[in-house]
C-alpha positions in Angstrom: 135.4 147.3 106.0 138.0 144.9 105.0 140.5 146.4 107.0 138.9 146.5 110.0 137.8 142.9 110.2 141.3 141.8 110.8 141.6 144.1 113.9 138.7 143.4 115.3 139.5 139.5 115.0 142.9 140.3 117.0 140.9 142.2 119.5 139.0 139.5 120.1 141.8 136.8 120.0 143.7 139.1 122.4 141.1 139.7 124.7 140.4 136.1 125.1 143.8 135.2 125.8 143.9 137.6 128.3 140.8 136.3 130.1 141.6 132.4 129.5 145.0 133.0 131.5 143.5 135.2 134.0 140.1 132.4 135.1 139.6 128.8 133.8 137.4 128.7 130.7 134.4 127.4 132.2 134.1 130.8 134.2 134.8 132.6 131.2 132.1 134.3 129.0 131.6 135.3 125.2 129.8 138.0 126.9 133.1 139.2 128.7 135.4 138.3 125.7 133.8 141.2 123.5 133.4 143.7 125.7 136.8 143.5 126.8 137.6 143.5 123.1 135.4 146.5 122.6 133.7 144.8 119.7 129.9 143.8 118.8 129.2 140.6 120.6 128.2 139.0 117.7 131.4 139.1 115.8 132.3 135.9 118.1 129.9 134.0 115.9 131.1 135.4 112.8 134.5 134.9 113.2 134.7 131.5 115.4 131.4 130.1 116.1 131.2 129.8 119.8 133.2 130.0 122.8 135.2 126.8 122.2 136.1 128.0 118.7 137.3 131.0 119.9 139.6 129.4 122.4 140.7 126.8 119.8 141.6 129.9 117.7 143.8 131.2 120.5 145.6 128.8 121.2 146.9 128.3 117.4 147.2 131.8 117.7 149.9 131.7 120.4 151.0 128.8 119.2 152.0 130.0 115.3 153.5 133.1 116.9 155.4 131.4 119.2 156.6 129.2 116.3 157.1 131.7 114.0 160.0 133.5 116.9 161.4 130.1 117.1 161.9 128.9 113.5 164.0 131.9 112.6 167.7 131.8 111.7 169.8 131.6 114.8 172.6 134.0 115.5 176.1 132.5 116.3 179.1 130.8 115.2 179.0 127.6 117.2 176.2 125.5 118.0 176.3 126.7 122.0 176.1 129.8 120.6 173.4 129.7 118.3 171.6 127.3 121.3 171.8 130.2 123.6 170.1 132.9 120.8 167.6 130.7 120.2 166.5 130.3 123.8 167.0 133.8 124.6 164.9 135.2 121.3 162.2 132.5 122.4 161.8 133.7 125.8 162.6 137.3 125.2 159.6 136.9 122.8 157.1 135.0 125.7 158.5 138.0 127.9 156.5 140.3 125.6 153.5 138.2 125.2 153.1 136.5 128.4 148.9 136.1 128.5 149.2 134.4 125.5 152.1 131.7 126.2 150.4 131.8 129.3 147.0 130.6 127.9 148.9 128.2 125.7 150.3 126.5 128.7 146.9 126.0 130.3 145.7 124.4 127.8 148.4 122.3 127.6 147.3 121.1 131.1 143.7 120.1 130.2 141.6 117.4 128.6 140.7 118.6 125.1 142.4 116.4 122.6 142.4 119.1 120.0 144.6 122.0 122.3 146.5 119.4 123.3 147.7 118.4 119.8 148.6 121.5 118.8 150.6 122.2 121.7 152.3 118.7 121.6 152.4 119.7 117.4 154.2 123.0 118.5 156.7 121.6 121.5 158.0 118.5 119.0 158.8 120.7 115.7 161.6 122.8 118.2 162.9 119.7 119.8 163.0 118.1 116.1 164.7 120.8 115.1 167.8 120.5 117.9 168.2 116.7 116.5 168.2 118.1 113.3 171.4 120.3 113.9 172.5 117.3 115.8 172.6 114.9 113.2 169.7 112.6 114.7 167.1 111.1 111.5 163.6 110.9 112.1 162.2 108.6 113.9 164.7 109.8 116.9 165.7 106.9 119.0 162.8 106.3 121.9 165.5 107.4 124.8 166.8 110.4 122.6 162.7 110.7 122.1 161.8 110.5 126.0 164.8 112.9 126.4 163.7 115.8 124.4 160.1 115.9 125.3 161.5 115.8 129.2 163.6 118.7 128.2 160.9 121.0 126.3 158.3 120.2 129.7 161.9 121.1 132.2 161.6 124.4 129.6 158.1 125.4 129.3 158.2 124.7 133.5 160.8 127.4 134.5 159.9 129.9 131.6 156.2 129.5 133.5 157.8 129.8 137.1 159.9 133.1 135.8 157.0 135.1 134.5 154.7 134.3 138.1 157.8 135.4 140.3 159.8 137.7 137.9 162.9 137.4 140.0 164.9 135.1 137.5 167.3 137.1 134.8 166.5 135.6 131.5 170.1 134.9 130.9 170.2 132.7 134.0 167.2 130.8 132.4 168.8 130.5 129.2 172.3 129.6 129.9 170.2 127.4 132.9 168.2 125.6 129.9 171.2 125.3 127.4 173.5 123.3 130.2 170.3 121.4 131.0 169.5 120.1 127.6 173.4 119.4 126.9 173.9 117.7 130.1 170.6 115.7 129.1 172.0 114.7 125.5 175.4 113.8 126.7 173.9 111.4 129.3 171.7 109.7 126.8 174.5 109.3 124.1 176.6 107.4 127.3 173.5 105.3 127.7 172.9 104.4 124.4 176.1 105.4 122.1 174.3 104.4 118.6 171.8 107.1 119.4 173.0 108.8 116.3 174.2 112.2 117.6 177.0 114.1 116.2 178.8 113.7 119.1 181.4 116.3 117.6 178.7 118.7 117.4 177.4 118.0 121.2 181.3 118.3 122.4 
């Protein structure tokens, strides 16, 4: 029994994120969740309480996998280098899970204060960790800030626009994002100099 709870708590997670990304929640039923899981409806109940619980519990889902992809050890010997395996593991890795990035993002785009922080939670710890490598304390400078949340949204925009057309090769979008964000840096360091990059590190 204990080792078929956890399956049948994926199912459902996985089943919901599939039908969150396909219609907008309101359309969406508990109902419709389970039996596209294949489980007993009322192992909703037990394992998230409602509807709303469940789709709170996808979205951290996506969100702590996601994170999990993107807080490994990059490969490389420079800092372009280890930029560009990043970006490629992270959106090889949304390649392979695309209903649940998918259903991230559109919650990202709604009005519940509680999916919204954990996506905002999730796209500030990777642009935190780029000023890390770059020298930058915490609190970042508010243009250095304003920078790096324009640069995760450019990000999250074009990974979004690549899975609905498929007709971008992900090493276009990665060596497309990598020239972006560096452009982006080296624009705000001219603006504001004492910005407190490495600018060795961002040559």
């Amino acid at each position: 029994m204990t080792t078929e709870t956890p399956d049948r708590r994926t199912r459902l997670l996985q089943a919901a994120a599939e039908l969150f990304t396909e219609h907008p929640y309101d359309t969406v039923t508990t109902t419709q969740i389970a039996r596209r899981a294949g489980v007993a409806y009322g192992l909703i109940a037990h394992h998230f309480g409602n509807k709303r619980g469940l789709y709170l519990a996808t979205v951290q889902a996506a969100a702590d996998h996601l994170r999990s992809v993107r807080d490994a050890p990059p490969e490389g010997g420079t800092p372009l280098e280890m930029l560009h395996n990043a970006l490629d593991r992270h959106i090889a890795y949304i390649d392979d899970n695309a209903a649940g990035f998918l259903a991230l993002m559109h919650g990202s785009n709604g009005a519940d204060p509680e999916v919204r922080a954990i996506i905002d939670e999730l796209r500030w710890e990777g642009a935190r960790r780029i000023l890390d490598a770059l020298g930058v304390t915490d609190p970042a400078p508010p243009l250095l800030r304003t920078t790096m949340h324009g640069w995760v949204g450019f990000l999250d925009e074009t990974i979004i626009d690549r899975l609905r057309h498929g007709d971008v090769p992900r090493s276009h979008l990665v060596a497309l994002a990598a020239a972006t964000l560096v452009t982006a840096l080296r624009t705000a360091t001219a603006l504001e100099p004492d910005s407190g990059i490495d600018t060795e590190v961002l040559a």
